[in-house]
Backbone as numpy.savetxt, mean C-alpha at the origin, in Angstrom:
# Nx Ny Nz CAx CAy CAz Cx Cy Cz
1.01 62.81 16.26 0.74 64.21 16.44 -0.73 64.45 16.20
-1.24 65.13 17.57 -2.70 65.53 16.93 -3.04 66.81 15.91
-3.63 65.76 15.07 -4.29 66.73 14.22 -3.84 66.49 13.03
-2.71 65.74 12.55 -2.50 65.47 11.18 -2.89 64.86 10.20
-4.10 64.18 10.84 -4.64 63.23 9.69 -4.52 61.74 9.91
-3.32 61.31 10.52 -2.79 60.15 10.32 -3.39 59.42 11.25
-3.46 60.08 13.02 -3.97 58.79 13.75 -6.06 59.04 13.71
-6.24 60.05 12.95 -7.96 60.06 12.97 -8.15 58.71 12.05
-7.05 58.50 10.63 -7.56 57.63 9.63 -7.37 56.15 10.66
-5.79 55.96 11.71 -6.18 54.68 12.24 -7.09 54.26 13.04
-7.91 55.00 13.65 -8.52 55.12 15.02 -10.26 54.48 13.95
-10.63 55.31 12.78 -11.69 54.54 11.79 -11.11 53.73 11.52
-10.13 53.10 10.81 -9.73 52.16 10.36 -9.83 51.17 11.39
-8.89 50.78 12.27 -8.55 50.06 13.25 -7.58 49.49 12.62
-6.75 48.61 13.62 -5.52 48.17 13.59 -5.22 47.09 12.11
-5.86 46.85 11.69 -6.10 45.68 10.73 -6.49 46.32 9.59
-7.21 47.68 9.33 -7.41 48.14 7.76 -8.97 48.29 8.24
-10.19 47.44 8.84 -11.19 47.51 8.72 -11.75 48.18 9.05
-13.10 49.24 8.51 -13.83 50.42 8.72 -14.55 50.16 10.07
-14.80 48.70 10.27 -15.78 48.90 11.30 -14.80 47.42 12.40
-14.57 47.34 13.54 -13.98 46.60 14.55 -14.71 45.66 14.53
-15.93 45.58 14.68 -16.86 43.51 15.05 -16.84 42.67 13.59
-17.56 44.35 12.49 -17.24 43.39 11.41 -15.87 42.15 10.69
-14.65 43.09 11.31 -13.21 42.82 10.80 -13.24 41.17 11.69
-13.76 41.91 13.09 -13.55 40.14 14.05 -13.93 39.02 13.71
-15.87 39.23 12.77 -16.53 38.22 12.24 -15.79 37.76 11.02
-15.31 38.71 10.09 -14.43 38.12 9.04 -13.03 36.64 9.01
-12.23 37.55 10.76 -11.24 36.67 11.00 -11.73 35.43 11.55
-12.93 35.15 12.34 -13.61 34.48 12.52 -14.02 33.05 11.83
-14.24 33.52 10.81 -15.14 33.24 9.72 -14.00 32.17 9.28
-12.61 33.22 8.50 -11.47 32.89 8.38 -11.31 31.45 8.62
-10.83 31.69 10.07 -10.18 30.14 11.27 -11.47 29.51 11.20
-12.29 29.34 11.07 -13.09 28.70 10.91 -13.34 27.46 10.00
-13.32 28.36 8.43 -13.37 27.70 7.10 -11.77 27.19 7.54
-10.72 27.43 7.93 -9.24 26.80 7.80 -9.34 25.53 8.40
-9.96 25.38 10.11 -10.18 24.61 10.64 -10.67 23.14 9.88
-11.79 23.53 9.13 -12.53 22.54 8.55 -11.85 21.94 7.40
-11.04 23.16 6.69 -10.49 22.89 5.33 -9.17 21.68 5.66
-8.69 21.93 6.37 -7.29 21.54 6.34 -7.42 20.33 7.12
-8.52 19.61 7.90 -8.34 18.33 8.18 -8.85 17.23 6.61
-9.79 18.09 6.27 -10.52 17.87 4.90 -9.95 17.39 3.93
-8.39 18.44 3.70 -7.13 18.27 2.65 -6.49 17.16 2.77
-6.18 16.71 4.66 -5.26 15.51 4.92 -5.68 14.35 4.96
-7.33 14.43 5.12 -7.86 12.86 4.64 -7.75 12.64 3.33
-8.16 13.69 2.43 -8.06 13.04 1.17 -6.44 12.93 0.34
-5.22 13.48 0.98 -4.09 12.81 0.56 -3.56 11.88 1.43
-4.36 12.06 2.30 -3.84 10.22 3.35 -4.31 9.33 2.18
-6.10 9.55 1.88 -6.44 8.59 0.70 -5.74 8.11 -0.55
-5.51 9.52 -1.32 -4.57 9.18 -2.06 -3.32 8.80 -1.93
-2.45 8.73 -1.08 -0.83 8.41 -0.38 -1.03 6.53 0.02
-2.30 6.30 0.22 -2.59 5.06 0.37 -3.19 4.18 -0.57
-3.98 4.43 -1.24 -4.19 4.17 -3.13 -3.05 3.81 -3.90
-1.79 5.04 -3.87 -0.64 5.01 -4.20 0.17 3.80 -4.14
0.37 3.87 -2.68 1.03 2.40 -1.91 0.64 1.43 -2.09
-0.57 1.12 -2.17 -1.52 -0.69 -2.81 -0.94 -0.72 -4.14
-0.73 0.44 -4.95 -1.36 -0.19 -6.09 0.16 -0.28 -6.59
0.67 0.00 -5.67 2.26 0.12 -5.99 3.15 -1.66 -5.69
2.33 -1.86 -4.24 2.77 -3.03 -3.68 1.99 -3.99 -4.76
1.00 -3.85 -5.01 0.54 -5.05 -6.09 0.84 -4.99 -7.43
1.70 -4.15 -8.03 2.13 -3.92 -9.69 3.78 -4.81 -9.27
4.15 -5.26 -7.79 5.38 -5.53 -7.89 5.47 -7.14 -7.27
4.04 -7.18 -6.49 3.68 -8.58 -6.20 3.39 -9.64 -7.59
2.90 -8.75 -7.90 2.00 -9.24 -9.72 3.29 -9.82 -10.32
4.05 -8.57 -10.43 5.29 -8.87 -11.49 6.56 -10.23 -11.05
6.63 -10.49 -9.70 7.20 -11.80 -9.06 6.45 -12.87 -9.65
5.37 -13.58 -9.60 4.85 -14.20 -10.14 5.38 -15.22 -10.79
5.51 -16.31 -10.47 6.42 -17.18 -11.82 5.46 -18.11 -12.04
5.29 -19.10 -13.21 4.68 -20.14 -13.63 5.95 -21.63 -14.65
5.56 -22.38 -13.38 6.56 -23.48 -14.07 6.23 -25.25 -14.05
6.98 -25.69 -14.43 6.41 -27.25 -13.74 6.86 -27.87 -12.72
6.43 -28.07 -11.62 6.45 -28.46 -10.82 5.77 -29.91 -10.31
7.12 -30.67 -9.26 6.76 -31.81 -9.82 6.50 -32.07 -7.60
5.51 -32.46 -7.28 4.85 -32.24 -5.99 5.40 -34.22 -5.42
5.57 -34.19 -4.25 6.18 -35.02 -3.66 4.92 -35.64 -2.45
5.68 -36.06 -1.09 4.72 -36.08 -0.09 4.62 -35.32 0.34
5.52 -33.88 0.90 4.83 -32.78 1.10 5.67 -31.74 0.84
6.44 -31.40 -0.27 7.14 -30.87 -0.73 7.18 -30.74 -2.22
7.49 -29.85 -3.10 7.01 -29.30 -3.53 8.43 -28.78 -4.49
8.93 -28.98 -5.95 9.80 -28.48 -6.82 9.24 -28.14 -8.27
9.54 -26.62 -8.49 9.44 -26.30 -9.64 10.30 -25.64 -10.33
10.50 -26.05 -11.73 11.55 -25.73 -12.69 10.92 -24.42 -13.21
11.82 -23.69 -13.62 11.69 -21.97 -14.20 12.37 -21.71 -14.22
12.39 -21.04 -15.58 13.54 -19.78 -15.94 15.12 -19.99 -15.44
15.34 -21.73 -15.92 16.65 -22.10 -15.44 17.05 -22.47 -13.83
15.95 -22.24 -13.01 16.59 -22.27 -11.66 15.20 -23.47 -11.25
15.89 -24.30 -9.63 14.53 -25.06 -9.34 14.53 -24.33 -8.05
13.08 -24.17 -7.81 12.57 -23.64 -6.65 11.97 -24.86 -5.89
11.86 -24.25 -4.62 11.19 -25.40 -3.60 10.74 -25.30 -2.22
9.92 -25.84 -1.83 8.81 -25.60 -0.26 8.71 -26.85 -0.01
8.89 -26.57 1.28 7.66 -27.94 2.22 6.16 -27.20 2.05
5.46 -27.49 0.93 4.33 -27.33 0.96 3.57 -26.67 2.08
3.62 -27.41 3.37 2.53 -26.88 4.06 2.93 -26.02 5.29
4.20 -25.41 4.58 4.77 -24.07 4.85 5.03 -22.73 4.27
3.91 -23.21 3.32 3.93 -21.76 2.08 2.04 -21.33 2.46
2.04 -20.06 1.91 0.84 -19.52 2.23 0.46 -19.74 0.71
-0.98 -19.95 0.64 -1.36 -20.16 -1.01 -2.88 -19.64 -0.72
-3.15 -19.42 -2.60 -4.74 -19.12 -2.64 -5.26 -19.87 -2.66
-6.29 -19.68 -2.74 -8.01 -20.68 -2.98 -7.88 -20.68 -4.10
-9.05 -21.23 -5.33 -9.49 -20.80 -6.50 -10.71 -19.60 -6.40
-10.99 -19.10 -5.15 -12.10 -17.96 -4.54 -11.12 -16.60 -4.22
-9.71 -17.24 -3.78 -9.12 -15.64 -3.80 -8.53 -15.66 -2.34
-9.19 -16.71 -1.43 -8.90 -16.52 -0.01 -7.34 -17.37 0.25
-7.04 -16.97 1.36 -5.58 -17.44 1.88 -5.55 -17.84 2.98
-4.64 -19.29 2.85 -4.52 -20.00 3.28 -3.08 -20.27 4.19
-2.85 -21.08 5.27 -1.08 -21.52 5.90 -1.41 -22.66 6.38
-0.12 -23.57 6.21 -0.32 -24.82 7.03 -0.86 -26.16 6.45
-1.90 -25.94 5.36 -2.45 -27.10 5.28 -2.16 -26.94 3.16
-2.79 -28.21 2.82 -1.94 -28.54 1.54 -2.95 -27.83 0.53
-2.09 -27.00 -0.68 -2.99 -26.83 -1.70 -3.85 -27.33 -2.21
-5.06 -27.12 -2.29 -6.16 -27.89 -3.39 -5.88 -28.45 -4.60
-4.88 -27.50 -5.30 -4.47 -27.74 -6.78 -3.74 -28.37 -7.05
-2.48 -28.55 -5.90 -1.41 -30.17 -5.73 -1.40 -30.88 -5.50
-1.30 -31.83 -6.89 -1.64 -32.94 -7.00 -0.52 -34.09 -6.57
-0.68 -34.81 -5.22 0.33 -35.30 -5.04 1.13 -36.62 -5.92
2.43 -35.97 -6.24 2.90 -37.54 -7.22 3.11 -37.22 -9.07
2.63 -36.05 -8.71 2.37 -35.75 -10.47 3.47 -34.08 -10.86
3.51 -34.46 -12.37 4.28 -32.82 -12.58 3.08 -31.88 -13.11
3.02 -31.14 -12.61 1.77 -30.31 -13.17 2.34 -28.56 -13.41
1.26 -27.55 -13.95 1.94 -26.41 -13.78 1.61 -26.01 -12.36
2.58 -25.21 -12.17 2.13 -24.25 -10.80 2.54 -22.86 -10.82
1.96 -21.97 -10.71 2.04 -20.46 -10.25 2.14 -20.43 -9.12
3.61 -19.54 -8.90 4.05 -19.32 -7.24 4.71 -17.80 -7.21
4.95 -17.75 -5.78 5.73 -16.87 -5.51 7.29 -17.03 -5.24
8.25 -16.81 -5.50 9.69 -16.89 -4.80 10.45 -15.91 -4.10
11.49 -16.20 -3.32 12.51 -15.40 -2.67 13.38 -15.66 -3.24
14.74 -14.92 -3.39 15.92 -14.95 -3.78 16.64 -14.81 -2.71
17.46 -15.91 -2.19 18.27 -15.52 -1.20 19.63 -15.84 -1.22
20.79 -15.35 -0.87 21.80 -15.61 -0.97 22.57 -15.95 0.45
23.42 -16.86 0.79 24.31 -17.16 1.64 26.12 -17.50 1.73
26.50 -17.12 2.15 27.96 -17.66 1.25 27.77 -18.06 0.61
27.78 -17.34 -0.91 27.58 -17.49 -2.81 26.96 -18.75 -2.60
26.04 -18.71 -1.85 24.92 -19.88 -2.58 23.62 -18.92 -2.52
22.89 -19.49 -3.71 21.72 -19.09 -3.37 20.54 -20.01 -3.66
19.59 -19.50 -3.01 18.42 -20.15 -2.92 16.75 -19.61 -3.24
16.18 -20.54 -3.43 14.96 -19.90 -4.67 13.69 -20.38 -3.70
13.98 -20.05 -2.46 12.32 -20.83 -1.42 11.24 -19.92 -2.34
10.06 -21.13 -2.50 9.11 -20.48 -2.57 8.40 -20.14 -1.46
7.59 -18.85 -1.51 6.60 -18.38 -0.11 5.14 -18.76 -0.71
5.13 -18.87 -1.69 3.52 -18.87 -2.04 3.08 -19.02 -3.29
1.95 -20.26 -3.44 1.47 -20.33 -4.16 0.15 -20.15 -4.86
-0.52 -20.02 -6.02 -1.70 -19.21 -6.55 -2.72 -20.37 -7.07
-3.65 -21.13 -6.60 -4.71 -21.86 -7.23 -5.72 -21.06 -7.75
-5.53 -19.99 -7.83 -6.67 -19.34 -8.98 -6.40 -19.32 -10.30
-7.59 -19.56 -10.87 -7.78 -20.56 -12.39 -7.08 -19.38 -13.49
């Protein structure tokens, strides 16, 4: 209705509350703008963290497999006693470290000594087959 007051206050106002129309646009502007930037900003740094997470998760459970036993090394095979059970590889079918950290397949540990019982730090699987099971090792650790 003209004249009551009501559409003079929307017509200054404008549709949105703001006194003045370009200013209100530069604001929303402004807005999508800072969102744009913000929100790819947010998902790199919890991709970062979501992936931090996951390493440090996979290596607190790699760590904790770990076994150390004696193992008594053949011509290219490979048995070690632990924690009641014997584990075992064809050697130069397990992936192993260096004493530098690097990894290796295929060819024979540095640290196995062929013919002798020595210690060895490895990795194992647990596997089961019709109620048998089996203790393959995947990998072994020549770092000191």
């Amino acid at each position: 209705m003209p004249g009551d007051g009501v559409t003079s206050i929307l017509a200054t106002a404008g549709p949105r509350g703001y006194r003045s129309g370009m200013t209100g646009v530069r604001v929303e502007q402004q807005a999508h703008t800072q969102r744009r930037v913000l929100l790819p900003a947010v998902l790199v740094v919890l991709a970062l963290v979501c992936g931090f997470a996951s390493g440090a998760a996979w290596q607190a459970r790699a760590s904790n497999g770990w076994r150390t036993g004696q193992g008594y090394v053949g011509t290219d095979q490979v048995t070690v006693e632990s924690g009641g059970w014997s584990y075992g590889a064809k050697v130069s079918a397990v992936e192993w470290i260096d004493a530098q950290g690097g990894l290796h397949t295929g060819d024979w540990p540095t640290c196995l000594t062929r013919f002798v019982t020595q210690s060895v730090r490895f990795l194992a699987a647990s596997v089961s087959v019709d109620g048998f099971s089996l203790r393959p090792i995947v990998a072994i650790d020549c770092r000191p």
